[in-house]
N, C-alpha and C positions, 0 to 999 in steps of 0.2 A: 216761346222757346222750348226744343223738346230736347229729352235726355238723347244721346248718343250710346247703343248698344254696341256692346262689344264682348268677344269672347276670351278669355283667359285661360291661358293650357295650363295646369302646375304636374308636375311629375309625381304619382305614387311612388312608398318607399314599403311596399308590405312586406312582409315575413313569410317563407314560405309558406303557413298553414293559412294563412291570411289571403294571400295568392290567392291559394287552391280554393278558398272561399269564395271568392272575389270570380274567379273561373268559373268554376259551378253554376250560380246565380247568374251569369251572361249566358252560359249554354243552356239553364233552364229559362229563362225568360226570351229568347229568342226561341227555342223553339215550341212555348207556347204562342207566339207571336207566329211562326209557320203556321200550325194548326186555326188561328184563329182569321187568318190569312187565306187557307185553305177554302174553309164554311164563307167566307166574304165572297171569294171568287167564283163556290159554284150557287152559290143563291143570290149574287147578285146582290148582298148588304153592305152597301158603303157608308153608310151614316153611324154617328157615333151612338146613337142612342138606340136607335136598331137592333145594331150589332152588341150593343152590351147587353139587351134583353136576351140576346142568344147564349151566348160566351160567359158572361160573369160569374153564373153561381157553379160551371166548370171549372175557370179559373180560380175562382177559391177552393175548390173541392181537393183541388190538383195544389195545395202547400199556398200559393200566393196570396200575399196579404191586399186587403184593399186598393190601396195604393197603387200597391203595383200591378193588377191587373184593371185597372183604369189605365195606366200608363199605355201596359201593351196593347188595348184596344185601340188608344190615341194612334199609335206608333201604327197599326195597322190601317186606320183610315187616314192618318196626314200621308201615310208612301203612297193610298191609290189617287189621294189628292193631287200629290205631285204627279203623277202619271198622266193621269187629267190634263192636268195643265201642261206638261209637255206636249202632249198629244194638240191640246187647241193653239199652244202658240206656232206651231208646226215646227217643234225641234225633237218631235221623232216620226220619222216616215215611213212608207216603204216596208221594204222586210224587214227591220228595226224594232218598228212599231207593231206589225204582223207577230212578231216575236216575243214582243212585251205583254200583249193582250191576250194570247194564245194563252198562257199558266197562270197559276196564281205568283203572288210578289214571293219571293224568298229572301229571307232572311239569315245570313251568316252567324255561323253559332260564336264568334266573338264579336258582332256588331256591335255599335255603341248602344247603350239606353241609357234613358233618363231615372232618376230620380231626385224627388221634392225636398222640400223640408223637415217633410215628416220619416220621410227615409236616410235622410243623409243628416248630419252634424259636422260643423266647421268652426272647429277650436284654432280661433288664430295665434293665438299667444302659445299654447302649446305645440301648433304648427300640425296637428292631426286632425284626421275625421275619423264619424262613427257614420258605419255605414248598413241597410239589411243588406242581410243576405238569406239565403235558403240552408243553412246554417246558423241562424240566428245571427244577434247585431254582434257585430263586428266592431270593436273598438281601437282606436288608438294607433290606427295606422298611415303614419308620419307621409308629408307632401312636400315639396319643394320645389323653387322656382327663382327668377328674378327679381331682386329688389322691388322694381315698379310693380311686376307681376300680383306681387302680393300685395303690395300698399294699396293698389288698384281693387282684387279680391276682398280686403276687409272694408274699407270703404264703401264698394260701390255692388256690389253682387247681389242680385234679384230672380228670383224664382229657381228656376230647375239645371241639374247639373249633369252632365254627362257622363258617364263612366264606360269607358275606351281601354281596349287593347289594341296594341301596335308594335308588331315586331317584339313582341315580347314582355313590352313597357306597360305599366300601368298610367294614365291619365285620368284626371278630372277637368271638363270643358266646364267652367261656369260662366254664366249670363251675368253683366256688370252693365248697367246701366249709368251713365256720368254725363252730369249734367253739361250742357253745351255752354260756352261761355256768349259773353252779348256779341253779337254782330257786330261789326266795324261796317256802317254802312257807309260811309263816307270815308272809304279808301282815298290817300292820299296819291296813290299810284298803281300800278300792276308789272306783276311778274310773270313774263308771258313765259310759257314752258313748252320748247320745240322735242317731242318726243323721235327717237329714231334707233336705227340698229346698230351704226360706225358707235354713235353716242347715246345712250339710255333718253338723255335728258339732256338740254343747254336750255338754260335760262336767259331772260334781255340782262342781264346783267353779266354775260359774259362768261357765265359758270357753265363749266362741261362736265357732266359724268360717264365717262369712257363706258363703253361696254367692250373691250377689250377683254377682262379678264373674263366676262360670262361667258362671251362667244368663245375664248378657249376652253375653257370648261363645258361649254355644250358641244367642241367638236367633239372634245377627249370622250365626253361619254356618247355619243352618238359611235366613234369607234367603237368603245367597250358594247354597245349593244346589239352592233351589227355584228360581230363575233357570238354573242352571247343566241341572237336571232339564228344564228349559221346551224348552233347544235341542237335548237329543236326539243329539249331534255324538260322533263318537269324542273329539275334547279335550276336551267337556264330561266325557267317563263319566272319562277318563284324572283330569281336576282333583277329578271327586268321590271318586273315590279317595284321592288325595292327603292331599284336607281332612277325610276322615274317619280317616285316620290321625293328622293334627295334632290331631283335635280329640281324640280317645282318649289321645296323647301330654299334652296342657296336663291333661285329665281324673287322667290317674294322677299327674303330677307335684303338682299339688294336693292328692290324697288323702296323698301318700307325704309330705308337708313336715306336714300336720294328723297323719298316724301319728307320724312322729317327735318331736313337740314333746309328743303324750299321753306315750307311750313314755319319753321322757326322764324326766316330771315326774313317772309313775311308778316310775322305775329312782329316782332321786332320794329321794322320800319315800317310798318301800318299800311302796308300795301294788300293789294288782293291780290289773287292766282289767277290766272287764265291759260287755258290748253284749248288746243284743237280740236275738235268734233271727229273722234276716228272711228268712229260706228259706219260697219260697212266697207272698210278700207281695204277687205280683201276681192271685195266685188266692184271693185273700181281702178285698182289698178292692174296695168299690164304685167306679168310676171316672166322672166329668164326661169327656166324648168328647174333650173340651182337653187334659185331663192327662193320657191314655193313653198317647202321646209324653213328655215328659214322662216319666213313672214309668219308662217300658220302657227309657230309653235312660243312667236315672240308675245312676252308680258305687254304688250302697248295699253289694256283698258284694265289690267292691276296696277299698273304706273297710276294712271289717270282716277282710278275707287279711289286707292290709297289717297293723293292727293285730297281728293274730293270731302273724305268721311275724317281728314285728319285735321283736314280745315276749316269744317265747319265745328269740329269738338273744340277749336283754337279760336272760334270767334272770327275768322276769315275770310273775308267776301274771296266766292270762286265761282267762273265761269264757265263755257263752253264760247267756241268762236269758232267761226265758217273757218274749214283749212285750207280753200282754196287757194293758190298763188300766191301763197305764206311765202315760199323759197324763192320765188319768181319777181316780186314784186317792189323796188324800189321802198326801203321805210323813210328815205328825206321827203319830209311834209312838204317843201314845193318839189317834187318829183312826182313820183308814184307810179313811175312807168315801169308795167310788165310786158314780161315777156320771156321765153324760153331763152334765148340769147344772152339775159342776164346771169345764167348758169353756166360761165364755159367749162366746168367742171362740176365731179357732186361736193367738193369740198370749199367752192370757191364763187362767191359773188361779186359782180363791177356791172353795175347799172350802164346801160348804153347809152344811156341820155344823159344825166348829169356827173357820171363815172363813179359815185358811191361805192365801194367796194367792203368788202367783210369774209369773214367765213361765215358760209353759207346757212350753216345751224343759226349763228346769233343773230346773222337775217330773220331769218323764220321766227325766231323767238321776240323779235322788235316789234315784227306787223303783229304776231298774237298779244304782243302788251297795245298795241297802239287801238285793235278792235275792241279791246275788252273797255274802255271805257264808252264805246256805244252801247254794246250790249247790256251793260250796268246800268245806263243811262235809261233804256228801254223797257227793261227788267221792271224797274223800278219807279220808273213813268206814272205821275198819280191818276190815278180814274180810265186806266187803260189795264188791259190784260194782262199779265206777264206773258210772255213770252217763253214757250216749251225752250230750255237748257242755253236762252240764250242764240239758237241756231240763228231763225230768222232774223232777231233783232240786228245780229251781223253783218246780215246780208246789204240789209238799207247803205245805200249810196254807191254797193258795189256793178259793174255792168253784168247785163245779162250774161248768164251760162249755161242756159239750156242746152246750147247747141257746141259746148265745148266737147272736146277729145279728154281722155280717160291719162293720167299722170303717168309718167312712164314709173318701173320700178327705180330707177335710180333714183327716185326722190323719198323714198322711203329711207332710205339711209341717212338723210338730212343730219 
């Protein structure tokens, strides 16, 4: 059983001079991170131990305490780390990539860093931290947050903490490690979860979470941007920043209230979770030139984390299942006849053969409960492999698809 990481945001409450501390010490530790960044890029040291025989006895020469100029070394070889590995999983190409490799990394002089425990102090009961700075330690400067937020933070927080500007805000990101509860491996049932655009979520039990309200909210600001795009001005670029943060923030807040209420109802009646396999789904279906936006910009595989990292902290058996002719496919166990025909609408299912009807989503949400307990089954299989997310194990018993056509869009709306 392994712990479940997680990150906890609490809000800074500093005092002006506290601030300007706080301030200071980001723009100095960033842009010794440039410079150290710099010497990386043109001599070619990417290793941590390397690059600290270079850099170190500068960076204390230069005010920084041990600590923390161990940090900004780290800080400079996990960004070319990450680089790296963008680069080999091939998600940057192109002139992208040409772009990236071309200078050294830089670093924004409010970017977040880290600091340890030797730098940082976290008075719960008093509700402040003592923090370095390049000013000296800095004391007493009040945080706040959520109920859970906190109870979560004194309990459960391990190693290194973030300290973040944003829009003005002070934040501290700590690392909270909490233990996973046992496994339910012998689900009494499953609660398959048809993800889509009409509806966020519909579960086999019937339950719909409209996405109505986001889609209005993402046209309104999709207006407000296209206007904001029209003027071209530095506060236009500054506010579209902004609003695509807010609108990514209301996005996940959404997903994470729909994760928690599945999650509950199956910690509750001892069921497991089972979703679709949607990796890939923009390279397989047909798109209307409307919906392209639309599909590209939709939360489908935070829906599906979320699930995934809230069910297993709950002890909740959760799967992956083949999504082929989920929406298509008859779920009465003496039926099971698909076909496009069983769709005379996107909102509306009646099997051709035994006449089964439903809305459409709680379709899709029955066949994803019905495969998940093969895949469980599979998974779990003694003196045999498991099976990568469940995919394959799905597949068993289904007919060949090699040689199928590509889903139209309309089924994305499910």
């Amino acid at each position: 059983m392994f712990d479940v990481k997680l990150v906890v945001q609490v809000k800074l409450l500093p005092t002006p001079e506290q601030a300007e501390a706080l301030e200071a010490t980001l723009h100095q530790l960033n842009q010794a991170a440039n410079q150290v960044s710099q010497l990386a890029f043109h001599t070619r040291t990417f290793q941590i131990f390397g690059l600290r025989r270079r850099v170190y006895g500068e960076l204390k020469a230069a005010g920084l305490g041990a600590q923390q100029a161990q940090h900004v070394i780290k800080k400079v070889v996990d960004a070319y780390t990450t680089l790296r590995g963008l680069i080999r999983n091939g998600r940057l190409t192109g002139g992208r990539r040409r772009q990236a490799t071309s200078k050294p990394i830089a670093f924004r002089a409010e970017a977040a860093h880290p600091f340890d425990d030797r730098c940082l102090s976290w008075l719960h009961d008093a509700r402040t931290v003592s923090i370095w700075t390049v000013r000296g330690r800095v004391k007493n400067i009040a945080f706040t947050g959520s109920p859970t937020q906190l109870k979560t933070l004194a309990a459960y927080r391990r190693g290194e903490s973030d300290l973040l500007l944003r829009d003005g805000v002070w934040y501290l990101l700590a690392t909270c490690e909490i233990p996973q509860a046992l496994l339910n491996a012998e689900p009494v049932g499953w609660i398959g979860v048809d993800r889509g655009i009409v509806n966020l979520a519909t579960t086999s039990d019937g339950i719909n979470y409209s996405g109505e309200k986001l889609t209005r909210y993402r046209r309104r600001m999709a207006r407000v941007r296209a206007e904001l795009q029209a003027r071209g001005t530095k506060s236009a670029r500054r506010k579209l920043k902004r609003r695509a943060k807010r609108e990514r923030r209301f996005a996940a807040h959404t997903n994470h209230v729909i994760a928690n209420e599945i999650v509950a109802d199956a910690q509750r009646t001892g069921r497991g979770i089972a979703v679709e396999e949607l990796a890939g789904i923009r390279d397989r279906v047909r798109l209307w030139p409307s919906q392209r936006a639309t599909l590209s910009s939709w939360p489908f595989h935070q829906l599906g984390e979320f699930l995934a990292y809230k069910a297993h902290r709950a002890g909740v058996a959760f799967v992956h299942v083949d999504p082929a002719y989920t929406s298509q496919m008859c779920p009465n166990r003496w039926c099971g006849h698909t076909g496009r025909g069983n769709r005379p609408s996107r909102d509306s299912f009646r099997c051709g053969s035994c006449g089964f009807a439903g809305p459409a989503d709680h379709i899709a949400a029955l066949n994803v409960s019905r495969r998940a307990s093969t895949v469980w089954a599979f998974v779990n299989m003694p003196n045999e492999p498991a099976v990568e997310s469940g995919l394959n194990a799905s597949r068993a018993g289904q007919p060949d698809r090699t040689a199928r056509r590509k889903p139209r869009a309309s089924a994305l709306g499910r």
